[in-house]
N, C-alpha and C positions, 0 to 999 in steps of 0.2 A: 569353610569357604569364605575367610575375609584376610585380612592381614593378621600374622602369627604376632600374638602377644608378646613383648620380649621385657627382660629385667635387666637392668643393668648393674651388675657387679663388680666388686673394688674388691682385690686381691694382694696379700701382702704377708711377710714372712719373712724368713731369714734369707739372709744375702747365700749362704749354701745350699738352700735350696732353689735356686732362681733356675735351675735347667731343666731338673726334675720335675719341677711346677708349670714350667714352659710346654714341655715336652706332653706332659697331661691334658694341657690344654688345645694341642692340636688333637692329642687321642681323642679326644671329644668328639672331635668334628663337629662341634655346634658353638662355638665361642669366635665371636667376632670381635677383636685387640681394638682398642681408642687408639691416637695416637698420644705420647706425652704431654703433662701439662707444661708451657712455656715457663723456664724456671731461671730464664736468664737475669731478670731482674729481682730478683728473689732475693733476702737477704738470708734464710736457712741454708744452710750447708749441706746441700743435694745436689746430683748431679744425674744424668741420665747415660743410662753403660752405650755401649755400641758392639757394635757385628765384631768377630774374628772371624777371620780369615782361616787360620789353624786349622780346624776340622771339616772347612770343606775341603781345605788341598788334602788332609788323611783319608777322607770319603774318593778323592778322587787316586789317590794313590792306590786305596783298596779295591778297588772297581779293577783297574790296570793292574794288580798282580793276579785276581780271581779271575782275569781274560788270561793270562799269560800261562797259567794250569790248565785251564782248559774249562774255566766256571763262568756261571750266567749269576750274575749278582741279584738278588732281589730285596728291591729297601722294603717290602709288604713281610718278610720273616720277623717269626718273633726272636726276639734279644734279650728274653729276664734273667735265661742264666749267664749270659756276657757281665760282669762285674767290673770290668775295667772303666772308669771315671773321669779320669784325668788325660790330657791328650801325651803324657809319655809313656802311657800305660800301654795305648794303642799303637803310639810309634815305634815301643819295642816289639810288640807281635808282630807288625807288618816287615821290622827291620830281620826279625827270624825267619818270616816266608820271604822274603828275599833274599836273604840267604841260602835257603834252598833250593832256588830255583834261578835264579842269578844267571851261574854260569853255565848250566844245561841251557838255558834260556837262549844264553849268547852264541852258546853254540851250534846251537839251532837255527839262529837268525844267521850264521854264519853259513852253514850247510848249503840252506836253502838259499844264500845270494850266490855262491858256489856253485851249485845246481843249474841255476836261472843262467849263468855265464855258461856253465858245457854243455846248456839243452842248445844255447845258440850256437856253439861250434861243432857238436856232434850234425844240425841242418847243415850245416856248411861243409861237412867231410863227405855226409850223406852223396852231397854233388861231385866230389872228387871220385865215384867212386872208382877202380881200376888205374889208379894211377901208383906204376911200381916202385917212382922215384921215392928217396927216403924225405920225407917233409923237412927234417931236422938241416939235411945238406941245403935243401932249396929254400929255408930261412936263414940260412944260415952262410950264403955266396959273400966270397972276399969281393969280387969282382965284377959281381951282376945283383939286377934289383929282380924277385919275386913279387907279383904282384897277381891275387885272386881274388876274383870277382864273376859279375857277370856284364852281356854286353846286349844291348838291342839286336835283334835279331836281323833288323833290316843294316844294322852298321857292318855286322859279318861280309857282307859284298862288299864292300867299301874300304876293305882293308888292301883290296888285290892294288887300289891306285898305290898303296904304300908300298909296294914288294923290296923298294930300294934303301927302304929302313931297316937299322939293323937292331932283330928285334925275333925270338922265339915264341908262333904264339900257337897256345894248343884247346882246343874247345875239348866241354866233357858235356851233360847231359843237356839237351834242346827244349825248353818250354815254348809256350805258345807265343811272348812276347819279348822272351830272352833265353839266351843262351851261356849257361857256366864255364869259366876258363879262366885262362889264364897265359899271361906274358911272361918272359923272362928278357931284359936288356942291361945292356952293357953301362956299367957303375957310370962312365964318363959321357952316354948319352940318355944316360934316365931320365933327366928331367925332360930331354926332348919327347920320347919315345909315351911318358906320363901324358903329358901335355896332348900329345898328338888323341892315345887312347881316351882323356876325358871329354875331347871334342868329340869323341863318339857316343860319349854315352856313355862308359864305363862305371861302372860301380864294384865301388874294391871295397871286399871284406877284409879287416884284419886276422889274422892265426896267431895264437899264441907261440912262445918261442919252445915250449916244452913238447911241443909235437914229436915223434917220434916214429919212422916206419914207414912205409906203404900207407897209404887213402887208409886199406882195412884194417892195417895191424892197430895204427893210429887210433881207429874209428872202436875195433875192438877193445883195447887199452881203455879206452874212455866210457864205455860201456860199462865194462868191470869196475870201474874207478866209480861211478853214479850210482850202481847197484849198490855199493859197500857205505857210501853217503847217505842213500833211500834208508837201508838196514841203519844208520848209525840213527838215522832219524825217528824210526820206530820205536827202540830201544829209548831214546828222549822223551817222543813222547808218555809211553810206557813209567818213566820215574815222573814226568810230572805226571801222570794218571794218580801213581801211590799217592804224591803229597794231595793230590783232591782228591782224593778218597780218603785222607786223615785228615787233612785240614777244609776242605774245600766248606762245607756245613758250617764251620765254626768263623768263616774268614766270611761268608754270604753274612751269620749276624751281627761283624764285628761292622761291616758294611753296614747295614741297615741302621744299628746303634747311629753308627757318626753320621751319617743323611739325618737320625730323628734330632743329633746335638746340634747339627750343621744346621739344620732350622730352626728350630731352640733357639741358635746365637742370633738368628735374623732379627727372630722379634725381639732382642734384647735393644735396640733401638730404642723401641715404645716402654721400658723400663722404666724407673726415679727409682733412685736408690736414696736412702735417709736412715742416717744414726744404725747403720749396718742393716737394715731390713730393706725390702726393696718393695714399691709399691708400681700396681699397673692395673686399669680396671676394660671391661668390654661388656657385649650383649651375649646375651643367652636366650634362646627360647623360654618361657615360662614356664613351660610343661619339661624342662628339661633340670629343673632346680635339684632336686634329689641326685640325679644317675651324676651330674656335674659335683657335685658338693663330697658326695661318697668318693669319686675322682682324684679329686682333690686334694682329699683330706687322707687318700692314703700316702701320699706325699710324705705329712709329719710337717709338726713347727710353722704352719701355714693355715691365714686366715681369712674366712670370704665374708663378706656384708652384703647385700640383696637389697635392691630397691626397686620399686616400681618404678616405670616411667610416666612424667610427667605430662598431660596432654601437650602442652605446648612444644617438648622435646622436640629436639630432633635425634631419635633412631636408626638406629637400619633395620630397611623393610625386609621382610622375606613372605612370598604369597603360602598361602596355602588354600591348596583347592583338592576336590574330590577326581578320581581317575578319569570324569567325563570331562570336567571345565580345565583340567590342567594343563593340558596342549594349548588354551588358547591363551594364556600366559605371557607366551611371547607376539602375539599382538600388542598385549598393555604394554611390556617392557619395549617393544619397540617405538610407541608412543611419549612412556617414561615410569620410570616406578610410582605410584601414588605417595605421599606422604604419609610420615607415618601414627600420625593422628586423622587420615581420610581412612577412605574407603576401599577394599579390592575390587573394581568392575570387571574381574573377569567373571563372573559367575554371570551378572548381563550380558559382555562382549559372546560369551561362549551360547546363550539364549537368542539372542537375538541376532546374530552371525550365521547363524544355522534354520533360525525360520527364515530371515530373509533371504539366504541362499536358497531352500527351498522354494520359498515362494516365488523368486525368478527364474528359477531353473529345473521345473517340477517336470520331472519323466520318471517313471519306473525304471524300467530297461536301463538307461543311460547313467541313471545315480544308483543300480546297485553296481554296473559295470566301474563309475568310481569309487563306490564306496571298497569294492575288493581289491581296485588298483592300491585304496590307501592302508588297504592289512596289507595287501604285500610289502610296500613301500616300510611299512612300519616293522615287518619283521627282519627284513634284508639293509635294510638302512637305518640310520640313527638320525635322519633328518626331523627337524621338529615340525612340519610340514606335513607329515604323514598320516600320522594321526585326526590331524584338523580335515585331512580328504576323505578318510574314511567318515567320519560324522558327516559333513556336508554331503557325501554320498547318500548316506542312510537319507538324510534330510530331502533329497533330493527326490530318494523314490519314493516316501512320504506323500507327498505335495503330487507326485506324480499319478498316485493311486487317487486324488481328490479330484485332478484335472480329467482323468481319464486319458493321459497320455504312456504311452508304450512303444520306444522307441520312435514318436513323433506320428504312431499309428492312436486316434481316438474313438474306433470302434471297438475296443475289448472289453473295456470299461468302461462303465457307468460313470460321466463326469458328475460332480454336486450340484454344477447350475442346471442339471437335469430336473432336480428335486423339487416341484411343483411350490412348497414355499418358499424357498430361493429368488426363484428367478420370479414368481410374483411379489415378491417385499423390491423388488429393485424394477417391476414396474413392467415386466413382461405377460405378456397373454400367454405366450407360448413357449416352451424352452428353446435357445436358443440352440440351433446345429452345430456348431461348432465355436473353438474360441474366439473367434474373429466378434463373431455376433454376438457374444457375449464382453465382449471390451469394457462397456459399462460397469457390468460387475467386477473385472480385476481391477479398473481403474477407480473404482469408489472403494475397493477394500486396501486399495495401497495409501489411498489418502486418510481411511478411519487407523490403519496400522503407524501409517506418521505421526498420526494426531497422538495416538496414546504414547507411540512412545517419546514424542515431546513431550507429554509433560511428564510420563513418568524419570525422562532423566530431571524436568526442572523440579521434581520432589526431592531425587536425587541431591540435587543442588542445594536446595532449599535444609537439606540434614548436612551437607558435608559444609555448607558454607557458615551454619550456625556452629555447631560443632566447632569450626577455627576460629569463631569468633569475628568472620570475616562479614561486618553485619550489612556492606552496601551489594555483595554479591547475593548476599542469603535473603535481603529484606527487597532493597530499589533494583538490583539488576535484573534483566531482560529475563534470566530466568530464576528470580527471586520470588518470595510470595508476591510482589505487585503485579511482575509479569504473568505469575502462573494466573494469578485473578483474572488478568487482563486477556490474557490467550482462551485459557479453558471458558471464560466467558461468553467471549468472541464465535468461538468455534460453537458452545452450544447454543446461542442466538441464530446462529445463521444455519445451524443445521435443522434444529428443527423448524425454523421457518422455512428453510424451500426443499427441504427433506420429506417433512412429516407434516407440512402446511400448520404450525401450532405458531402461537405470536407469542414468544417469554419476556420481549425487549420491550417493556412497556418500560415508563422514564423512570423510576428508583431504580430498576435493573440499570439501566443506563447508565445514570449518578452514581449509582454506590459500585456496580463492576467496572464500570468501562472507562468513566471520567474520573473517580479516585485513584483506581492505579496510573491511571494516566500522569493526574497531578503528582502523585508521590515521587514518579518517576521522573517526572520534572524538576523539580524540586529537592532532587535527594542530598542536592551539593550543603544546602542550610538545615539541612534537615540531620543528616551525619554529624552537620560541627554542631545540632544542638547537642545530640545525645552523649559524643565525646567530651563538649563541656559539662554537661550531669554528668559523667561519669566518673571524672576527675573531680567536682564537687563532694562526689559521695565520696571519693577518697579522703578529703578533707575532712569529709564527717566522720571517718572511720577513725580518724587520727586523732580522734576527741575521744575516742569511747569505743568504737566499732573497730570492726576487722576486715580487711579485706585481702582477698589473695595477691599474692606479691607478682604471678604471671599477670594477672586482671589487670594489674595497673602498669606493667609493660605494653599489654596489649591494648588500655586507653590510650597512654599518651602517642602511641604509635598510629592510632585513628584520628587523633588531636590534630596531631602533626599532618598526616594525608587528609583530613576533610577540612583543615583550613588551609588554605591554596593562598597564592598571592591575591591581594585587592584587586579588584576587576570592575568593570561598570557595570549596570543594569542591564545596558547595550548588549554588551558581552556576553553575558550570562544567558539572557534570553538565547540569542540567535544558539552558543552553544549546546544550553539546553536541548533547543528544538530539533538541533542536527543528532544529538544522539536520540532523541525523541524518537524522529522519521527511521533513523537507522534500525530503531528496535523493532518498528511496525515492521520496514522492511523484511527484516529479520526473519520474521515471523510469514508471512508472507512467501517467503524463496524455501525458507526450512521446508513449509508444509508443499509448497509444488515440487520439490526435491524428492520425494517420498514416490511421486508420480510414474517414475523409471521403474518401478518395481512393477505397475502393471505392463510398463513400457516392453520388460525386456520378456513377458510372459508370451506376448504377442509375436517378437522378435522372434522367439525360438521356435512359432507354431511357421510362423512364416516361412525361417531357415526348412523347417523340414519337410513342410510342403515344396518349395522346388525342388526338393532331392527326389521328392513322389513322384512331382510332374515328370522330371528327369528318368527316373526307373519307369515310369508308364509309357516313355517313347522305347523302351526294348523289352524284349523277351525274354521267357527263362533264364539262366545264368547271369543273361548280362542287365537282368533287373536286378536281381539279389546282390549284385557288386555293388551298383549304383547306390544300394540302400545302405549298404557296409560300409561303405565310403562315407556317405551322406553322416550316418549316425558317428563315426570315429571321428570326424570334420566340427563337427554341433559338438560332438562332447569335449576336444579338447577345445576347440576356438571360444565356444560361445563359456564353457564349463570355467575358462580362464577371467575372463574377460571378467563375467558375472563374479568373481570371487575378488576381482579389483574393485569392481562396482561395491561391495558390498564393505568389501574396506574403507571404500573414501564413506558412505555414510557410517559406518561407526568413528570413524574419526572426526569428520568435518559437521556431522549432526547429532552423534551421541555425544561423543569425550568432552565435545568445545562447550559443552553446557555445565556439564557438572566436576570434569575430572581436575582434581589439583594436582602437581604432579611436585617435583623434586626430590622424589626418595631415596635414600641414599641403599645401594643394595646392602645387603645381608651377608658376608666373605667369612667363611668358618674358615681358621687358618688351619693348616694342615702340613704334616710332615715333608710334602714331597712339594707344600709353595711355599712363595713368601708370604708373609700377613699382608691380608688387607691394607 
């Protein structure tokens, strides 16, 4: 449950082996590529390879002839017995299956444009049907134009004003909005006669000239002629069946082969080639060294070196968490990857995401009816969402069996502030009847719930920020040891004083909790640029006799440089001190009334489901049980939504902001079927 440890490896070998080494490395699925080192200025005589083109236009060539047989190409086949290497190897088998399939091919795509033309004139003789004339004469007039089509059925009347045009016109079958026919006029007034008909609305189909017969004979002929097409088509498909049934298996792994090279050549980008070997290094998971190295090394002539990474590194993160915290993953990633010398909070985000969801949204009834909405969701969907509804479901009826609420009903259950030392530690004679009168108690555990997990993220803080050596967030900031002194202090002075009537604030508690972290925090500006000058001194002294690490003194003179600022007055100093001063108190202050909404919205929901009661107690049978069906699906998605935004903005704007570092760079195992990272 933290961030996966990773190793970074430098890989290098023969220049003949760079595809085959490639290609291993996406079989991995766990190898994330660097990019190459800058070698422009270089005086060694290296260069970095780059992409062909070649084998993906072969991959896509063979995809396009294993469509054309009649095959479904899959790059996921295995390919060990495919031996072919070279990209003329592959262009001559591809040049063979097209050869085979070539001219049946064409002549299929011929057929069937063929086809596509006499399905549309066989509709069109369809309409002529009964007409005895030979089609061939009446396409065929030395001295008249034939012209068939169809006409608006309301233009049919409108023809009687023309009777004094001369012009042969015969209808054949009647639809609802037109009527099929046909004109015959004379060569010397056709264009008039044209002209006249397309003001009506005319729509002329063309006929081809090969027509021959009667409407039927014509129509028969063309039949006969489609059927013998149909048959030549079967027969086509049938020989390209044979060749995918001999070739089709062998041409799917000659496919996959050149997809695995066609990627292969991607990452050859991220390559350095030197004195015929060629070098490229990435990350690995650490738990993956062996099954990677074995990988590798069956390659041949090819050699790996293994290093730890450095704390101060930068890496790629990749999380790993257990089947419970995993879904909530993509919260932190939507926030940002943590770096990769911090910490994973999603095993927190996922902890405390799901009490506080419960704790504002506490119903039996309503959180198992989400918790099942979020199996379904999660079976029938791939939303990453799903999962996270189902937990907060569960959570949900959790919290609900404490409150004693069921579907918004609180007599089934036994609430907890029932429990005689409950509700007298918080100061009741009596148990309170319901949650209204008990408001005290959610609202003083929503403020002891803030309180811990404020500081438990500034512990949080206080390891991640030592840890990067980041010594004014870990030591002087807000949620540094000063503040955590200064907060956890604060808070247990004043609780137990008007909590538990106890006096701890006597003056050294004062002095040494309250008004040293104060001053530290004051003061951190002069107090940073001493430690960065010792620290750089000690470097000095190491360079006599002593050792010191070579990040160590990156990461001095890089606090050198940030904690001495430009010269400034005293003036200055102060008034800025005091404003971030106020600001941390503030801070402090709004964080912990912030927490307050969690008893807020506990109320919110008893409220919402009381007027759905009042509402179902103004009707009777049936039309009370609607009311409450209504009521309870209305509260469970409205408020069930709401509450889960709610609970968002405090792990971001009250958890993350305290402890979380973020810039990780993610984790991109490259793979067959993407480019590299």
């Amino acid at each position: 449950m933290a961030i996966e440890k990773v190793a970074l490896v430098n890989i290098e070998g023969s220049i003949r082996k760079i595809n085959k080494t490639l290609i291993k490395c996406c079989e991995s699925e766990c190898f994330h590529i660097n990019p190459p080192p800058d070698i422009s200025g270089s005086e060694v005589a290296a260069k970095n390879l780059k992409d062909k083109g070649v084998y993906e236009r072969l991959m896509k060539r063979a995809k396009a002839l294993a469509e054309s047989i009649g095959v479904k190409p899959d790059r996921n086949v295995s390919y060990d017995d495919i031996d072919y290497s070279v990209s003329v190897d592959f262009k001559n088998y591809l040049d063979s299956i097209d050869a085979m399939q070539r001219e049946l091919s064409e002549e299929k795509m011929k057929i069937n444009s063929s086809l596509r033309s006499e399905n549309a004139i066989y509709e069109n003789l369809t309409q002529m049907t009964g007409l005895n004339a030979d089609l061939a004469d009446l396409l065929s007039l030395k001295y008249a134009k034939f012209r068939f089509g169809r006409l608006p059925n309301e233009s049919i009347r409108k023809l009687a004003y023309y009777e004094g045009k001369t012009y042969y016109f015969h209808r054949f079958r009647q639809e609802k909005n037109y009527t099929w026919c046909f004109y015959i006029a004379a060569k010397t007034e056709a264009n008039d006669i044209d002209f006249l008909f397309n003001s009506l609305g005319f729509e002329r189909t063309l006929l081809p000239d090969y027509l021959k017969g009667s409407s039927d004979e014509a129509t028969k002929r063309l039949v006969e002629q489609m059927e013998s097409e149909n048959k030549r088509i079967t027969e086509i498909d049938a020989q390209l069946k044979a060749i995918a049934d001999k070739e089709g298996a062998k041409l799917s792994k000659v496919y996959a082969k050149l997809g695995a090279i066609s990627s292969s050549y991607e990452l050859r980008s991220n390559v350095t080639v030197f004195d015929g070997r060629f070098h490229f290094s990435g990350y690995i998971p650490a738990s993956e060294k062996k099954r990677f190295t074995e990988l590798i090394n069956s390659v041949g002539d090819v050699t790996l070196t293994f290093r730890d990474t450095a704390p101060d590194e930068t890496a790629p993160v990749r999380l790993r968490n257990n089947f419970l915290f995993r879904p909530f993953e993509m919260f932190v990633k939507m926030y940002g990857l943590p770096a990769s010398n911090g910490i994973d909070p999603t095993p927190l985000v996922a902890i405390t995401y799901m009490l506080l969801y419960g704790m504002m949204f506490g119903d039996l009834g309503q959180g198992l009816c989400i918790m099942i909405l979020g199996l379904i969701l999660t079976k029938v969907t791939k939303a990453g969402l799903a999962p996270i509804i189902s937990r907060i479901g569960f959570s949900s009826a959790l919290f609900g069996i404490l409150y004693g609420s069921v579907f918004g009903n609180e007599e089934i259950i036994k609430p907890f502030f029932h429990i005689p030392k409950i509700y007298e530690l918080f100061g009741y004679t009596e148990p309170p009847e319901n949650v209204f009168q008990a408001s005290n108690i959610f609202l003083i555990m929503a403020l002891i719930v803030g309180v811990c997990l404020i500081l438990l993220t500034m512990i949080i803080n206080i390891i991640v920020s030592l840890r990067m050596r980041d010594f004014e967030a870990g030591i002087f900031g807000a949620s540094g040891i000063c503040g955590f002194v200064l907060y956890a202090s604060l808070v247990a002075g004043l609780g137990c004083s008007f909590a538990l009537h106890i006096e701890i604030m006597n003056t050294a508690y004062v002095l040494f909790l309250i008004v040293l972290p104060l001053v530290l925090i004051f003061f951190k500006e002069p107090l940073l640029h001493a430690m960065a000058n010792h620290g750089m001194n000690s470097e000095s002294v190491s360079k006599n006799g002593g050792n010191i690490d070579t990040g160590l003194k990156a990461r001095l003179a890089a606090m050198n440089e940030k904690a001495a600022p430009e010269k400034k007055g005293v003036g200055m100093f102060i008034i800025e001190s005091v404003i971030d001063l106020f600001e941390v108190c503030l801070t402090y202050i709004t964080n912990t009334m912030s927490y307050l909404r969690i008893g807020g919205f506990v109320l919110s929901h008893a409220g919402l489901m009381l007027v759905f009661s009042i509402i179902a107690g103004m009707f009777d049978g049936v039309g009370s049980i609607v009311v409450l069906v209504i009521g309870n699906i209305f509260v469970t998605g409205f408020e069930g939504f709401i509450v889960g935004i709610q609970v968002l903005r405090l792990e971001f704007y009250e958890l993350f902001s305290r402890f979380f570092k973020g810039g990780g760079i993610p984790f991109k195992s490259v793979s067959l079927s993407s480019k590299a990272a």
